[in-house]
C-alpha positions, 0 to 999 in steps of 0.5 A, spaced: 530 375 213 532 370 208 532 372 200 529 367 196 534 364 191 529 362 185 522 364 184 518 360 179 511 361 176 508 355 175 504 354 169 497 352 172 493 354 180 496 351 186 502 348 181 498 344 179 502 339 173 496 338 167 491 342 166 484 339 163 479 342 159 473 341 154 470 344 150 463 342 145 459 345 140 452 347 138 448 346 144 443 341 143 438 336 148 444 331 148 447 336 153 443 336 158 447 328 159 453 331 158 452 337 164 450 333 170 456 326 168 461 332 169 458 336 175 459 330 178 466 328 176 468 335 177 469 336 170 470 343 167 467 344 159 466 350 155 461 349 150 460 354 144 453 356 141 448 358 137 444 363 139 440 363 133 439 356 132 435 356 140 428 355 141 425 361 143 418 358 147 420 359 153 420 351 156 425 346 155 426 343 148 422 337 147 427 331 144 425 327 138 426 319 139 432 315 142 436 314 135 441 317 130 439 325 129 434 324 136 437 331 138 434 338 138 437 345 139 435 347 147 430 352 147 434 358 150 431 359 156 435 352 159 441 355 157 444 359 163 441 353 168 445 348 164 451 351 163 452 353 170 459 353 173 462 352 166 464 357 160 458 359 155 462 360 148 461 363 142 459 358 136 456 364 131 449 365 131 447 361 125 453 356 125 456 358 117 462 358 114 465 364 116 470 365 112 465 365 106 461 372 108 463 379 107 467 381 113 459 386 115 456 378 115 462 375 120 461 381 123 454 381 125 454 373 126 460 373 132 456 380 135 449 377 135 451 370 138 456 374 143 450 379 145 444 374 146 449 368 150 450 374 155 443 376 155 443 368 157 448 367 162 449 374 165 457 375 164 462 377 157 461 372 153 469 372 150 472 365 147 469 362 141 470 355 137 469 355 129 463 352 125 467 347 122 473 348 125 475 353 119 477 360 118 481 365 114 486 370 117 481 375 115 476 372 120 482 372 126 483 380 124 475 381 125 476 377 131 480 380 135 477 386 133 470 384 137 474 382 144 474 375 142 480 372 146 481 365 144 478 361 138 478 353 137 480 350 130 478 343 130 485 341 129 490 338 133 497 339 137 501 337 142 503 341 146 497 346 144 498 351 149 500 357 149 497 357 143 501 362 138 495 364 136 490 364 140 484 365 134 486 359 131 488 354 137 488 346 136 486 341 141 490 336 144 485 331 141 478 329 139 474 325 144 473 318 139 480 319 138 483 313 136 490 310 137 491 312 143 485 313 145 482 320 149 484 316 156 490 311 154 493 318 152 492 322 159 493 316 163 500 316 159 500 323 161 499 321 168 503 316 170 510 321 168 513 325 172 515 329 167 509 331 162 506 337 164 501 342 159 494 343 157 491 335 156 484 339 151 478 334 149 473 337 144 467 334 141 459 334 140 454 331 144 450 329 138 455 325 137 454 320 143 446 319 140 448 318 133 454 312 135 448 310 140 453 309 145 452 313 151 456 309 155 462 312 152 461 319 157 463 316 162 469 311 159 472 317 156 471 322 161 470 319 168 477 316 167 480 324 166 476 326 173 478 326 180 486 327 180 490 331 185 495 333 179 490 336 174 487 342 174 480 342 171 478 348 168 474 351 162 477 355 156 477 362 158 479 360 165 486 357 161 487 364 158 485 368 163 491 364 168 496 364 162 495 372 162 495 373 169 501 369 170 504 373 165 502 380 169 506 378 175 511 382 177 517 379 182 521 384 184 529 384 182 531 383 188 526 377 189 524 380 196 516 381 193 511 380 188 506 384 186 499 382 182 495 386 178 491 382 176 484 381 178 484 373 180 490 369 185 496 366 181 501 362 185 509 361 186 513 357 188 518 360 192 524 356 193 520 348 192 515 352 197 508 354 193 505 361 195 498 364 193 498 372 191 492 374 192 489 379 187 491 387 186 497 386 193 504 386 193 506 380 198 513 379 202 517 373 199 523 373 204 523 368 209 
């Protein structure tokens, strides 16, 4: 048996270079185009709602007329069926200025929202965009305090991931971004080598009713799909990895790893990538 000389962690599943993540808010009818254009892509999306904002009729919300502000919140009954295979997030129930209410207020709105997305979608709801991209260190302390594990600013950075602080954390980029634009700057990405990290698009899909320009879904976003490079992933599945990464164990003698978490994490084992699986410890050696 040979001993390995370098174990690595790489950052993303199967050493994958990029990962891509999106994320939208609100949760109106212009998501039901946005849904199916990414299934079929292979595109992954969180999208943050506001669960107080839905209508409570039992049938799909009905939409206005095909110009600017033609959009409706969806009827909460439509939530867990279009939101499959993506990540439902919190948005706050009513979508208000967080960092203007008593802390009782941030409280109540962050729970509400958390409790009535689970009731809908079956899962724990534990990531989160701000209503308006703004916030306070006091709204964070709450935050953390409720189980949030993550919150989108409507910032940006470059690299934005891993976040120093995962309640305040910025995108890569908006999705009308200009100068470059989302796919000039990902095929930018693509094409070296050497770029590697979290590409993150945000946006609204009203925003594509109110241009009048529901070209652009597929101009944006189809160029990001189908890359054998990228992993395509959700928000909370991006912090879920990073933490899992963090936990694996490689023995000091690099002959074993062992993973504590509850999902596989990858190694590269002298320029060869390993799978460990959930809660095992694997033989390293040759």
């Amino acid at each position: 048996m040979t001993t390995p000389k370098r174990i690595e962690i790489p950052s993303f599943p199967g050493g994958k270079r990029i990962a891509l993540t999106l994320s939208f808010d609100d949760g109106d009818t212009c998501d039901r185009r946005i849904v199916p254009a990414f299934n079929e892509w292979g595109l992954k999306a969180t999208f943050n709602l506001n669960s107080a904002l839905f209508g409570r009729t039992g049938k799909p919300a009905v939409e206005k007329h095909s110009g600017p502000g033609g959009h409706v919140r969806l009827d909460a009954s439509e939530v867990a069926e279009l939101y499959k295979g993506h990540e439902v997030a919190v948005h706050a129930a009513t979508h208000p200025w967080l960092e203007r209410l008593s802390e009782c207020q941030v409280v109540e709105e962050i729970l509400r929202d958390r409790q009535a997305l689970e009731d809908l979608v079956g899962y724990p709801v534990r990531g989160m965009a701000y209503p308006f991209g703004t916030y306070s260190p006091k709204v964070i302390e709450i935050l953390r305090s409720l189980g949030i594990v993550y919150s989108r600013t409507v910032a940006n950075a470059d690299p934005c991931f891993p976040p120093q602080e995962p309640l305040a954390w910025s995108s890569t980029a908006h999705q009308f971004a200009e100068n470059p634009t989302v796919p000039e700057r990902f095929k930018t990405w693509l094409e070296n080598p050497h770029q590697s990290g979290v590409f993150f698009v945000w946006g609204h899909g009203f925003e594509f009713q109110n241009r009048q320009d529901w070209g652009a879904i597929e101009r944006i976003y189809k160029p990001l799909s189908g890359h054998e490079a990228v992993w395509y992933c959700t928000n909370i599945e991006l912090f879920d990895y990073e933490a899992a990464r963090e936990r694996l164990v490689i023995a000091a003698n690099r002959r074993t790893a062992y993973n504590p978490s509850a999902i596989p994490v990858w190694v590269n084992v002298d320029g060869k990538l390993k799978s460990i699986a959930p809660g095992v410890v694997v033989p390293l050696e040759d």
